[in-house]
N, C-alpha and C positions, 0 to 999 in steps of 0.2 A: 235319206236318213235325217239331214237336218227340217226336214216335214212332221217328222215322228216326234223329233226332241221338240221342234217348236209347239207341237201339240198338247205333249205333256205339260210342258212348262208353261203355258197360258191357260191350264185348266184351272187353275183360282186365282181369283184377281186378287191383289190382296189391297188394291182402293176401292174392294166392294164399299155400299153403305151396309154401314152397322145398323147391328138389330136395334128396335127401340129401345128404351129404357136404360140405366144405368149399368155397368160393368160391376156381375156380381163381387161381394167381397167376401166370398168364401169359395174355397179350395173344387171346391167337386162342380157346382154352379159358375165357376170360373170355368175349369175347363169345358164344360157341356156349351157355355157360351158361343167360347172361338170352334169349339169341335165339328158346332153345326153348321160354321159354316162352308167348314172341307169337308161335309159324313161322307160323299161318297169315293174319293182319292183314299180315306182312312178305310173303308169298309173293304173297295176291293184291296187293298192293300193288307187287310186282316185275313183275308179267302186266300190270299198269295200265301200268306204264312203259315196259314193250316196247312194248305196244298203243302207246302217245303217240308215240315213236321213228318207229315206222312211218307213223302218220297224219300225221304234220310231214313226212317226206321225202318220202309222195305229194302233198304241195299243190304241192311244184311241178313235179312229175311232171301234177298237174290243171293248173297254171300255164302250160306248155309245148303240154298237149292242147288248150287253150284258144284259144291263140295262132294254133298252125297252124290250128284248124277256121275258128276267124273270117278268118284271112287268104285263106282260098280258099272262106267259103262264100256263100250269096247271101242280104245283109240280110233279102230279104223272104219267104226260107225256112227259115232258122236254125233257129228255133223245132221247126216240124215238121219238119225233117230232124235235129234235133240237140239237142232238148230235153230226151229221156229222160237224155242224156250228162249234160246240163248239172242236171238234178234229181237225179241220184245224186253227183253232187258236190254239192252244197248237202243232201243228207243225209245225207252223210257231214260234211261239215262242222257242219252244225246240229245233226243228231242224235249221231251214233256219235260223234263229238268231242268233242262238248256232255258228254254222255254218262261217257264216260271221264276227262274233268276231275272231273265230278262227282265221280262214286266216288271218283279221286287224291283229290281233295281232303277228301271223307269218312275215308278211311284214316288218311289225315295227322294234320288239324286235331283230329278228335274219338275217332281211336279210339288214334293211336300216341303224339301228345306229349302229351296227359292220361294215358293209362293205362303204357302202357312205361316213359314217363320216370318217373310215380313211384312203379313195380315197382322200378325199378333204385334209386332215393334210399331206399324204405321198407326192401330185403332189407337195403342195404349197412350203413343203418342202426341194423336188428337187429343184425345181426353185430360192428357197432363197438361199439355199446351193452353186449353181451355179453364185449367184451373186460375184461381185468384190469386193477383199480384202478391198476397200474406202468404199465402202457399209455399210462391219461391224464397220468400223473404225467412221461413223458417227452417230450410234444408238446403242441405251442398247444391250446385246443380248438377256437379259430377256422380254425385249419389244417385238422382234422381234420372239422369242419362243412363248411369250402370243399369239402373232396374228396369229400366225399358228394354234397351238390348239386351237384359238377362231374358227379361221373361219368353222374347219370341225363341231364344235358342234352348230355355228348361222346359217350357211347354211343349213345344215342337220334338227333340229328343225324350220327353217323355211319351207320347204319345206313342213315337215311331218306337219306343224300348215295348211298348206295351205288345204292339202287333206286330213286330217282326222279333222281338228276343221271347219273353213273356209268355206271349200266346203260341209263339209256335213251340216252346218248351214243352205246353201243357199237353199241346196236339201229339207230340213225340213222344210223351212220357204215356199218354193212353194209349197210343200206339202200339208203341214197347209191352206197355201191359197187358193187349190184345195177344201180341204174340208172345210171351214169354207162359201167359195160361196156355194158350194153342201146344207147349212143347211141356210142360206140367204145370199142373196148379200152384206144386211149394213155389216156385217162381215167384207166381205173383204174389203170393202170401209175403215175400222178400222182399218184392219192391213195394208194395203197400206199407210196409212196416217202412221204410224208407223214406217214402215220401210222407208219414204221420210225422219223423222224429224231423225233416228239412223243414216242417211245412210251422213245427213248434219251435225252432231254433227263428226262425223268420218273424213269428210270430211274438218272441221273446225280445228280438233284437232290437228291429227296423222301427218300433215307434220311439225309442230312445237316438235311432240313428238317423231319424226325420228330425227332431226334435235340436239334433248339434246342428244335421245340415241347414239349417234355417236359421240358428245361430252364426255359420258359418257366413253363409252368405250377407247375411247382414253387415256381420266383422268388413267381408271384402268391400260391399258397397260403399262402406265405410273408410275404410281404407281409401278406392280413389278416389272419394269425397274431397280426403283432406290432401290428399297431392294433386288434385284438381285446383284445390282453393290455392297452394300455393302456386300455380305456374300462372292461373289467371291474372293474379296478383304479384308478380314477379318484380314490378319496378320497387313496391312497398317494400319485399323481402332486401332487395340491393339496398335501397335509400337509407333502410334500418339496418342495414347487414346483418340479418338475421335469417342468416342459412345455417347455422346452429341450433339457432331459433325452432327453424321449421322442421330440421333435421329431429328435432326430440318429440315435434306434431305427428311426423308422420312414423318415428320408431314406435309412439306409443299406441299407435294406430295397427305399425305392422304388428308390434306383439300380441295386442286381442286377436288378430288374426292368425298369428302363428299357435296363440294356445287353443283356439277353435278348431282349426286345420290337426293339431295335435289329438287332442277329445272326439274331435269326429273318427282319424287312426285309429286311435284305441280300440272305436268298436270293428271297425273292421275285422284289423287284428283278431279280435276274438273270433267271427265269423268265416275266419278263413282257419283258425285251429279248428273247431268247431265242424267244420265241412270236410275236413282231412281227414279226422279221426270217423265221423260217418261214413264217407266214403271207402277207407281202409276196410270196417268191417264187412258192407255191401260187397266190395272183389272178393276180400275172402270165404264168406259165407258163400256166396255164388258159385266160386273154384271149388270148395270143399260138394257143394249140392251137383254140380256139375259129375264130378269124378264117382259122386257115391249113385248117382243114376245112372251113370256110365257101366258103373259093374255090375248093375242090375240087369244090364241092356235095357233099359227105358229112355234112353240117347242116345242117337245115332253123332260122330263125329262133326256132322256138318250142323244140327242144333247145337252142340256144344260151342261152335263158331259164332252161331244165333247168338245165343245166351251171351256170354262173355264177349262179343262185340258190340251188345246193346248193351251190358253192364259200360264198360270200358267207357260207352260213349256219354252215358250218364254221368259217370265218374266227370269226363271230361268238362260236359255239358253243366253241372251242376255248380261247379267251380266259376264258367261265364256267366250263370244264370244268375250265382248270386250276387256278383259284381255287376251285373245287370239290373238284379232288385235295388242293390245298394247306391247306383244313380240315378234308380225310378226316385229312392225316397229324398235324394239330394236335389234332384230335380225338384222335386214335392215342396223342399224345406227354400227352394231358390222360389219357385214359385209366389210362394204364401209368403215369405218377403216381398215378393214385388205387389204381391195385392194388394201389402198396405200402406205401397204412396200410389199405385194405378189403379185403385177404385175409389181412392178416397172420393165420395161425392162433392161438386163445384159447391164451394162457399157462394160463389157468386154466378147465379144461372141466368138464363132470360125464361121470365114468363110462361109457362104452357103456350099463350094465346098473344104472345106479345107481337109486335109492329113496328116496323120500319120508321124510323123517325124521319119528321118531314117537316126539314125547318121553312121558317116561316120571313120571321124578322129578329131571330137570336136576344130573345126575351130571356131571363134568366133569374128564379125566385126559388129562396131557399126558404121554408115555413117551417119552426120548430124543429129544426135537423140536430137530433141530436147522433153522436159517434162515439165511446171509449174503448176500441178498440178490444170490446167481449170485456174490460173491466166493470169496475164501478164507478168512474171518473174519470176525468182527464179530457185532452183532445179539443173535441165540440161538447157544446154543451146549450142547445136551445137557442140555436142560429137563425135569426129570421135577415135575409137582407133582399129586396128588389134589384133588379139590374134593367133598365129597361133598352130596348134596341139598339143598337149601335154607341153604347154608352162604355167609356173605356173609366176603368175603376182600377187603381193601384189599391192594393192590400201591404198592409205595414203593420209590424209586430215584432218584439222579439221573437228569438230562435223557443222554438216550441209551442208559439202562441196556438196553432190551428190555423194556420195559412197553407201550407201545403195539404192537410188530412181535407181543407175544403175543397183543394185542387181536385183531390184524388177522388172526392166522391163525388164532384162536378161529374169528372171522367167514369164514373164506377167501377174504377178500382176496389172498392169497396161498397157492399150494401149498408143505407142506414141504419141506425138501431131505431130512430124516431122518426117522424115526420117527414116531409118528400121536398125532392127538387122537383122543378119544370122545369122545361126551359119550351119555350114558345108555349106554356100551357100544356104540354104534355109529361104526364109523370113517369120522369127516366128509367124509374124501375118496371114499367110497362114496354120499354122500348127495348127491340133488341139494341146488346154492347155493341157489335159492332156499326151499326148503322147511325150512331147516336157518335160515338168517336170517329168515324168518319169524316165526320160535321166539324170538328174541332181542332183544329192546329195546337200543337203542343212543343212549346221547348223548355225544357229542364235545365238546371244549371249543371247538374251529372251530367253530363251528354256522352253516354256509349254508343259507338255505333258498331256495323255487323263488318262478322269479318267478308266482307264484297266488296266488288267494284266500288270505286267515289259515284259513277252514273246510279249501281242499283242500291245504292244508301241516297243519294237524292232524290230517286223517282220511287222510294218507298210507300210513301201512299201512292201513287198511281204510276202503278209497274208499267203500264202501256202509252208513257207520254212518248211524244219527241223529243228526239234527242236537242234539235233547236229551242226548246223549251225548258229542258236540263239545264242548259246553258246560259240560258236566260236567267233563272233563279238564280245559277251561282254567280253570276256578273251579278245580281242586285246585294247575293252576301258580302261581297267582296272575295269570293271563295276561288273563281277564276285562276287568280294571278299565283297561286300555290299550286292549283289541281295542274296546271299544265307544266307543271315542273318535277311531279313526282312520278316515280317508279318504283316497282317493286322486287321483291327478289328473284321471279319471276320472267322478269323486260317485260313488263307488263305497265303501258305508259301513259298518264292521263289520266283521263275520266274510268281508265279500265284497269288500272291499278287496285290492288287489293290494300286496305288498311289496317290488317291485322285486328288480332280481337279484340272486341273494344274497343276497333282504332288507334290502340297502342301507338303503331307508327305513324300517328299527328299529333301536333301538340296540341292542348287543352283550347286555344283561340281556335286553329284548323279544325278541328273536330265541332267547337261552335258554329263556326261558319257553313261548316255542311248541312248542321242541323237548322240552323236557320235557311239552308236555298230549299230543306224541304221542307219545311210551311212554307216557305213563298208559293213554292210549285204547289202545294197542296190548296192554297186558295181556299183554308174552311170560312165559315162567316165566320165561327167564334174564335175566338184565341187566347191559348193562357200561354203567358209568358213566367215560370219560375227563376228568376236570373238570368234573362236571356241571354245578356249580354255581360256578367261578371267574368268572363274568361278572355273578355278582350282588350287590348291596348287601348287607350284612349281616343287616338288618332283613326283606328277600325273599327271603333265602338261610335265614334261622334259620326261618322260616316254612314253606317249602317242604321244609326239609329234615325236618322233622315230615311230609309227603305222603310224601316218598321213603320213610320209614324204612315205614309204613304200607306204601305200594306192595309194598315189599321182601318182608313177610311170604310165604311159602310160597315162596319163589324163593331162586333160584341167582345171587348178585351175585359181581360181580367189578369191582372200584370202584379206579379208578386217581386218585390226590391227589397234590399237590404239596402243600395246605396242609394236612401232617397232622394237625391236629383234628378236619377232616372224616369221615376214617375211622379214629380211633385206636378208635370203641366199636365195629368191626367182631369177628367170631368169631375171624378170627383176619388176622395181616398178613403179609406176604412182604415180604423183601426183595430186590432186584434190582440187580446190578452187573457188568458184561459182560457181560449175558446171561445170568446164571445166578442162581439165587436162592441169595442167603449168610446169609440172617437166616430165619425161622420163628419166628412165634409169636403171642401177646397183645402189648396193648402195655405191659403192663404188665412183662413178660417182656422184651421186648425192650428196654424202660429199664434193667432190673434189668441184663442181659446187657454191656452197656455197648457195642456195637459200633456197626457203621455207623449204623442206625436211631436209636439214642442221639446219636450226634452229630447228627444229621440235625432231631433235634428238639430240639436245645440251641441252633442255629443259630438256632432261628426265630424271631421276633420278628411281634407281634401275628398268629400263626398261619400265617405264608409262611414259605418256603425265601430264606433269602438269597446262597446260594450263587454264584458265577459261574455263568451260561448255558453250557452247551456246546451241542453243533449238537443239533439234533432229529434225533428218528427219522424223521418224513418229510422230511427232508433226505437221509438216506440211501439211502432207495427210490428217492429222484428220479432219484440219480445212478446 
């Protein structure tokens, strides 16, 4: 048995490769997408449901044969007059029934909601994963999580409503309508009319009932958007004590969702008066056409069993059918939500025909780059600077100058608006991101890290080092003499402890120190430092910056400081102010010169910037 299930269930891989091209962003080409790539678990899965449609509307087609033979036959010859009847109804029901559940329910349980459903959650998820850092920066990520696990389980449920509720309704109702002609015509003339008045209540309803459910769904993504943002953020909420605060974030959240969820009711509500009152007539009209053929003698007892068994089952059926429709179209409306952050096309792609970057000697020129982040100003603005080999260059600026937006499109975090980077001579928008960031050590003065292991957040760029070599980078951070003392909630101890989200559970130096043992271990030629080291004690900062300066050797830095002492013994310093750099040189030169950079470090007092804050660069992305 367990041969069978494993059979089923490994019939769609769901890390197939996806089809070429981008993830439609419309409704009907969405689903044809993912559709093709399970058509055939879906199709015999649709042959199961016909089959089932048919074998439910013969049992009381057997129900009725049943009837009339026993009514006229003789108890103590049934058997032999009537047996062979009576045993191919009991193997159709035990076997061929039996049967056809079987397989439905094979299709279903092990091969369609394990496998389809998480094709559709793994693609959507590549494809978001690959979107551009601006991307995340403009929506929850809670939102963004929700619509990916929405879509594989509305897609999937809709599909499986389609061929197993849906389609076999329609098989059962032509069924029905086969035999209810077979026993008189007004029949079908009854249910015809029946199905015109179900078919225009559906038709009146459902596009107003697509229309909330998509509103609805968006309410809800929404909704754990913002109780997303607060748990992630849970120290700020404590620090400000503003659980009251967040309390009015997420009431004003649940209320569009509760008056969604309400609006969506409504139509329901109408669609289930609406089906009652159809219904009510259909039994009656039926019972009265029943009784008055009966006195005709143009029905025998046992089609009257017919009739009003297949009515009954309508009644029933019609009831689940529409509740059925009514989460085809929620489905519909969850859907076509989710398509509009999982097909957004990548702001930032690589190339049709781009190539693997292949550094050289970490050469780095920036010709006419301009960035306003899709404004009209701001940011960069006609950037030219050379970097040549192994040349380590501090960047200095106030807060907003375009020090960071150059880091980001070093990295291609962002595509140009103007003119190209190189770097060894090759133009970075020609290269693929990953192979090009590969190359590049990166620490931030934000340092998040993943909720993992301390080992698999240090050997993040290269997942398959040695463990003696883990070890080795965090002896050169200083990271060692903390990692072997932590544990988690877990017993989980060392380098195998988990650090919660974000690294929550290390403080702001800890969490530096991790992220510096991974550029050591990563070894790229280039390196950008954004405040490497602003998150450390003095006494761990004077220490490690002895690793750095070592690390540095034969490499291309690009070292951005607010506390310029850090980088005044750099080869040489840039100044930066609207985007443009207005200073060049030593710093020794640039004391001499007396300009920005001169003030900048007349200002400072025990090695910081005292300057007023203005907004940051990634405030600017954001918006």
């Amino acid at each position: 048995m367990n041969r069978i299930l494993t059979w089923f269930e490994n019939w769609i891989d769901p890390f197939r490769r996806e089809p070429d091209g981008p993830i439609p962003d419309r409704l009907w080409p969405f689903v044809q997408y993912f559709f093709s790539q399970a058509r055939w678990p879906f199709i015999w899965f649709l042959v199961l449901g016909g089959l089932v449609g048919v074998i439910e509307a013969s049992l009381f087609w057997f129900l009725g044969l049943m009837i009339d033979t026993l009514r006229v036959a003789d108890p103590a010859t049934v058997w032999s007059d009537h047996g062979w009847m009576f045993v191919g109804m009991g193997f159709v029901l035990l076997v061929v029934r039996g049967a056809i559940f079987v397989l439905s329910a094979l299709f279903n349980e092990q091969t369609i909601v394990p496998g389809f459903f998480a094709l559709v959650r793994w693609q959507s998820h590549r494809h978001v994963l690959r979107q551009s850092y601006q991307f995340f920066q403009n929506d929850f990520a809670g939102r963004v999580a929700t619509k990916v696990m929405q879509s594989g389980q509305a897609l999937g449920d809709f599909l499986i409503n389609l061929a197993n509720s849906l389609w076999f309704f329609v098989v059962f109702v032509i069924t029905t309508a086969g035999m209810l002609a077979a026993l008189d015509w007004r029949f079908l003339v009854l249910l015809v009319g029946w199905v015109v008045i179900y078919l225009s209540i559906i038709k009146l309803t459902m596009p107003e009932v697509r229309r909330r459910a998509k509103i609805q769904a968006n309410a809800k993504s929404g909704m754990n958007g913002r109780i997303v943002d607060s748990y992630t953020n849970i120290q700020t909420v404590k620090l400000f004590a503003a659980d009251s605060h967040e309390d009015a974030f997420a009431r004003e959240g649940l209320l569009m969702m509760r008056r969604s969820v309400a609006d969506l009711s409504r139509m329901v509500t109408v669609l289930r008066v609406s089906l009652t009152l159809l219904n009510s007539v259909l039994i009656t009209a039926a019972g009265f056409l029943c009784i008055w053929l009966w006195q005709a003698q143009a029905l025998t007892i046992g089609a009257i069993a017919v009739a009003m068994g297949l009515v009954f089952r309508i009644n029933n059926m019609s009831g689940w059918i529409m509740f059925q429709i009514n989460g085809l179209f929620r489905d519909m409306g969850t859907i076509q939500d989710a398509i509009e952050t999982i097909s957004q096309p990548h702001s930032v792609r690589d190339a049709d025909n781009a190539r693997d970057f292949e550094p050289v000697r970490g050469a780095i020129r920036f010709e006419g780059v301009r960035f306003h982040y899709g404004k009209d100003s701001g940011a960069i603005d006609h950037l030219d600077l050379q970097i040549r080999p192994g040349e380590k260059v501090g960047v200095v600026g106030r807060s907003g100058a375009g020090k960071t937006t150059m880091m980001n499109l070093l990295l291609r975090l962002y595509d140009v608006e103007g003119g190209r980077i190189l770097v060894d001579e090759q133009d970075i928008a020609k290269l693929t991101q990953d192979s090009l960031r590969a190359h590049i050590g990166v620490v931030t003065q934000d340092t998040s890290l993943l909720h993992r292991s301390v080992r698999d957040n240090i050997a993040y760029g290269r997942p398959q080092v040695a463990m003696s070599e883990i070890e080795a980078a965090a002896l050169r951070a200083r990271a060692d003499e903390f990692i072997v003392e932590l544990e988690d909630a877990l017993g989980r101890k060392g380098y195998e402890a988990h650090v919660g989200e974000r690294g929550v559970k290390l403080s702001g130096g800890q969490r530096q120190r991790i992220a510096l043992a991974r550029v050591f271990l990563k070894d790229a030629p280039i390196l950008v430092l954004d405040e490497a080291t602003s998150a450390l004690d003095s006494e761990v900062e004077q220490v490690i910056q002895e690793h750095l300066f070592s690390l540095m050797e034969g490499k291309t830095v690009l070292a951005i400081a607010h506390r310029l002492s850090t980088i005044a013994s750099m080869d040489r310093l840039i100044v930066m102010d609207e985007g443009r750099i207005v200073e060049e040189g030593s710093h020794n030169e640039l004391i001499a010169a007396g300009g920005l950079y001169a003030s900048l470090w007349a200002r400072q007092s025990g090695g910081f910037l005292t300057f007023e804050k203005e907004e940051e660069e990634s405030g600017q992305a954001a918006q």
